[in-house]
N, C-alpha and C positions, 0 to 999 in steps of 0.2 A: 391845300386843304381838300379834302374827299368830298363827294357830290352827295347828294343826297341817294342816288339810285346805288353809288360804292356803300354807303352805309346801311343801305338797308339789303346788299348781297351778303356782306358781314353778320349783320343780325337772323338773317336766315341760315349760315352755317353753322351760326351759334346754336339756334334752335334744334337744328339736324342734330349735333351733338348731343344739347340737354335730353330730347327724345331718344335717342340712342344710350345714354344713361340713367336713365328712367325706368328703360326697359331693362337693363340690366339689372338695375336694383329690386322690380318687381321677378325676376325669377331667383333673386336671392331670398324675397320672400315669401315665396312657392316655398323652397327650401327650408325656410325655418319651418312655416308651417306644417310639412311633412315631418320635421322634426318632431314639435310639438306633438304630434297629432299619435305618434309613436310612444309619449312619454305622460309622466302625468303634469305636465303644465301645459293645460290646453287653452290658459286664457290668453284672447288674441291681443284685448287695450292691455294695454301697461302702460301707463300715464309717465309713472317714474323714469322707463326710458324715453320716452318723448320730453321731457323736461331734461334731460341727461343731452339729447342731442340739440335741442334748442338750445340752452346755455352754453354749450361748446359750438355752435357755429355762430353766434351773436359775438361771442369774445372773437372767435376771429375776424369778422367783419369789423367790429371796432378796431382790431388790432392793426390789421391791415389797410385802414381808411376806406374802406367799402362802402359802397351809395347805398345798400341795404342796414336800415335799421334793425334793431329787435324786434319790433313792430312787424314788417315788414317780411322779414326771417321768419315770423311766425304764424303769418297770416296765409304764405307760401307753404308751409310746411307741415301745419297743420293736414291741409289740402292733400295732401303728399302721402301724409298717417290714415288719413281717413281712405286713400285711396286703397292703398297698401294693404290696411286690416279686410279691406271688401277680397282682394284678391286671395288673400291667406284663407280667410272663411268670411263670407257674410253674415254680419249681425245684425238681427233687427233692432232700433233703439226704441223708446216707447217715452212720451213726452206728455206733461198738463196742455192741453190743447185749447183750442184747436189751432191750424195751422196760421204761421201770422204772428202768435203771442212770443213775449218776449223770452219766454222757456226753449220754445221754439228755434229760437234764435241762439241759443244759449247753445244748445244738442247741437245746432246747424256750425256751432263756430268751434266745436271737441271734434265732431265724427264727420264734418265735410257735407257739401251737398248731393253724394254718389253714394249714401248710406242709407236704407230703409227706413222711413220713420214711422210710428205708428201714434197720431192722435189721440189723448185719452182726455176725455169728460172733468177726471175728477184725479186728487192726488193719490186716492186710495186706490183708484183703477188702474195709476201705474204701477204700484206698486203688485198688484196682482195679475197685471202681465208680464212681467218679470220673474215672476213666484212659481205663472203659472208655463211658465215657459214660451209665451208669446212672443216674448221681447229678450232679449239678453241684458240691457242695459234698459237701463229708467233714468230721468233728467228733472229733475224736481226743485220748486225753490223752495229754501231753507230759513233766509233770512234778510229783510232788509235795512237800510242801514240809519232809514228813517222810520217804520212804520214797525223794526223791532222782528222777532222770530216767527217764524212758520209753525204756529201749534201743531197742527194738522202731519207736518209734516216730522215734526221729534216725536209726536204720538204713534204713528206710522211704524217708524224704524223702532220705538221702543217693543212692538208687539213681533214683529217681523224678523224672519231670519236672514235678511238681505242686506249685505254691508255697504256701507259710504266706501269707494272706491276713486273715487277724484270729486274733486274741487272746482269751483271756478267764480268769480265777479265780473259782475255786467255793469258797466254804468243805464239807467237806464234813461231814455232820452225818448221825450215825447212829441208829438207832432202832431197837425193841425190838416186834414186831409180832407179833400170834399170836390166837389164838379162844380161847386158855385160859382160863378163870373164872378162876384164880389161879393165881399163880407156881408155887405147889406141883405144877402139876398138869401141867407144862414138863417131858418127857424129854429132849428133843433141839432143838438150836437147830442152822437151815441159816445159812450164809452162807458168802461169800471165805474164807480162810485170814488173807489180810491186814487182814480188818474182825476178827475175835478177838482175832489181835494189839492192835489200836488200841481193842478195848472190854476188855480183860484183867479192868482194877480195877473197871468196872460189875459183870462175872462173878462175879469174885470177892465182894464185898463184898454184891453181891443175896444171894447164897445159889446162886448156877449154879455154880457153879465145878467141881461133879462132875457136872454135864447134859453128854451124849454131844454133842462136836463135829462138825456133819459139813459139812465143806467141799466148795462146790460149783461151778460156772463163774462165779457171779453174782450177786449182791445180789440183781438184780428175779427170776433162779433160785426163789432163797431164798424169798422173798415167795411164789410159786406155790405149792412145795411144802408151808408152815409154810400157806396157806390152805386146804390140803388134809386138814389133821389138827388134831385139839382136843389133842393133846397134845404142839404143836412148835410151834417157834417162830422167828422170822426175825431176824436183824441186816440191815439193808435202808435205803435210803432212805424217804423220806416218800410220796415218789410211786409207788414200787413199792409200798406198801403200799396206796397209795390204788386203785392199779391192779386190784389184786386183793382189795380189796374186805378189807382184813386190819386188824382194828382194834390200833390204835398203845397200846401198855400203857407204853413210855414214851419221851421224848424224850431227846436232845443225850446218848449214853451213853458217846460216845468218850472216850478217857480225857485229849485233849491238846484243846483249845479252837478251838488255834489251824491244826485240819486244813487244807490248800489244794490245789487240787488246780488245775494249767494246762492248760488245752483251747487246739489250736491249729483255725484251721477253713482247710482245704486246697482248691485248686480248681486252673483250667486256666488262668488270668489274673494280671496280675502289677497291685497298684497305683501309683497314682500317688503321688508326694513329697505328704507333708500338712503338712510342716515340725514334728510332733511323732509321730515313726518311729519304730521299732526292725527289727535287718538280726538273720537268721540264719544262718551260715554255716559248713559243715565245713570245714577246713584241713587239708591234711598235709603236713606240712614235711621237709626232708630231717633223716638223722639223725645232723645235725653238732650238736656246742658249740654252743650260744647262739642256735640255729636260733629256738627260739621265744621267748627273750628278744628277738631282734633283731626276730621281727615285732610282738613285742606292743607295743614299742615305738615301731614306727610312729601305734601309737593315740594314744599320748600326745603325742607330735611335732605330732598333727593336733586333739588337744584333744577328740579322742571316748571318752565315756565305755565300760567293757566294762561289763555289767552280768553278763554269766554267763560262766566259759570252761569245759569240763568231757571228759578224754579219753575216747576207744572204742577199742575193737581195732577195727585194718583187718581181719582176718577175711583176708586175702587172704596173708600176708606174715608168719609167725612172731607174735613178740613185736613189731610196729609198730603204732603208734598213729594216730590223726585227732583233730582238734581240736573241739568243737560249743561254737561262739563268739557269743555275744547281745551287742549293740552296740549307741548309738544312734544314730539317723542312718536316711536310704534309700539303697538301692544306688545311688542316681542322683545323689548328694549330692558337690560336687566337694570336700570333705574328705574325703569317705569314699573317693573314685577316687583321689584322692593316698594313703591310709591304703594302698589296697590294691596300690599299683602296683607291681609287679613280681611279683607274685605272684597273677597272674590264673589263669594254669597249676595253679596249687596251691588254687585256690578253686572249692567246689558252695557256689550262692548259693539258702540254701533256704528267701529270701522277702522282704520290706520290707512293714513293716504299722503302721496306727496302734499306740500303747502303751498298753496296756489296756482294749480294747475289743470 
């Protein structure tokens, strides 16, 4: 049996290798990008090929009984993409801030931690550093899976030329951060208004339940000011806490398991058909009878699935409504141009993107 000093000369030749093919793959993507940069497809994310190669190396790994999961595979590789794109060109990403929030985390787990990220205020301010050329990408939440849609943010893209270009689901997982020696010693806990709600029964049942609330803009907010004082305390993500250097007194305190939260990521490009889509689109239909029984029904006529339909006030016009409709298929898909036909007039098309990525 090998010593521990033979296994760890093996794991470092190992290394020498993977480093040595690393490098090589980075000047193959020099080369695209000179390609690129020559042609008109300048865009560097392409989601749909990163979802192309993470599925084909997770099938081998399970095929082959490999100690790497899916998980695992992608949590590598991601790393890998995000390094890649910086080498091809660097982009800036532009995130709902500030640094810490779970959006934050969201952008940090598509474009990697060697990606430029740019802080924003408010959802509407990402959106217009993207627009305005700050940022190349925006990182935005869309919807949660308990507290329901992001108005702010289907209002957004319904006014906006900027298309949904990937996907992705956070579970989200909250945590209990603070300098305190013991609970007891806890006057006040910062966070959201909407993470109290979702930790109620941890409050309760700890013994906080009569610790002063004090709501604030922000999670990773939270996290600064609860690092600031021995006797407060934060509800916060993991990495907000890690940010600020706040040691974690305990984990997973939301009261529902099953939290999710949709980030879509926004840019100035539209992609291409991957043959496993999904479209999204506002509708406003007139306001006859059967108006929207007769369009929904074109879906089924064409055999595409809805996956979401969900209404908004027009804002413009009384008591009138718009439609915010998730489908599968791409815009480009000739079921989907029969689905839509005749009601091109009545369609903001706010995006075609792989599904769940």
């Amino acid at each position: 049996m090998a010593d521990l000093k033979e296994i760890r000369v093996k794991i470092d030749e190992i290394d020498d290798k993977l480093l040595s093919l690393l490098n090589a793959r980075m000047e193959l993507v020099k080369e695209v990008g000179r390609i690129k940069h020559a042609s008109e497809d300048k865009s560097i994310y392409r989601p749909e090929r990163e979802k192309e190669i993470l599925s084909r190396l997770s099938k081998q790994s399970l095929e082959s009984g490999g100690a790497l999961s899916a998980e695992a595979i992608e949590a590598i590789f991601l790393e890998i993409f995000a390094v890649s794109r910086n080498i091809e060109k660097p982009e800036t990403v532009a995130y709902l801030g500030p640094e810490g929030t779970f959006t934050h985390q969201a952008a940090e787990s598509r474009f990697g931690q060697i990606s430029e990220y740019l802080p924003m205020s408010t959802i509407a301010s990402v959106f217009r550093a993207v627009e305005s050329k700050k940022a190349k990408y925006g990182v935005i939440p869309i919807e949660n899976n308990i507290e329901g849609i992001v108005g702010e943010s289907i209002d957004l893209l319904g006014r906006s030329h900027l298309k949904i270009v990937a996907e992705m689901s956070m579970k989200i997982s909250h945590s209990l951060a603070t300098r305190a020696a013991h609970m007891s010693h806890i006057k006040k806990i910062y966070s959201k208004d909407v993470a109290f709600g979702q930790c109620g029964e941890f409050l309760r049942e700890s013994g906080l339940g009569n610790v002063q609330l004090i709501p604030i803009a922000s999670t990773a907010k939270a996290a600064q000011l609860a690092s600031e004082d021995e006797t407060s305390a934060a509800i916060c993500s993991h990495i907000a806490a890690k940010l600020y250097n706040l040691p974690v007194m305990y984990e997973h305190i939301e009261d529902n398991g099953y939290n999710e939260t949709r980030f879509v990521i926004i840019s100035d490009f539209e992609n291409a058909p991957s043959g496993n889509d999904k479209s999204s689109v506002l509708v406003r239909l007139d306001n006859t009878p059967g108006a929207l029984a007769r369009f929904l029904s074109s879906f089924e006529k064409s055999g595409i699935n809805l996956s979401k339909i969900e209404s908004r006030p027009a804002k413009d016009e009384g008591f009138s409504y718009i439609f915010y409709i998730d489908f599968d298929g791409h815009i480009r898909d000739e079921k989907v141009k029969k689905a839509l036909s005749g009601y091109e007039d009545k369609i903001k098309w706010l995006g075609s993107f792989v599904k769940g990525v």
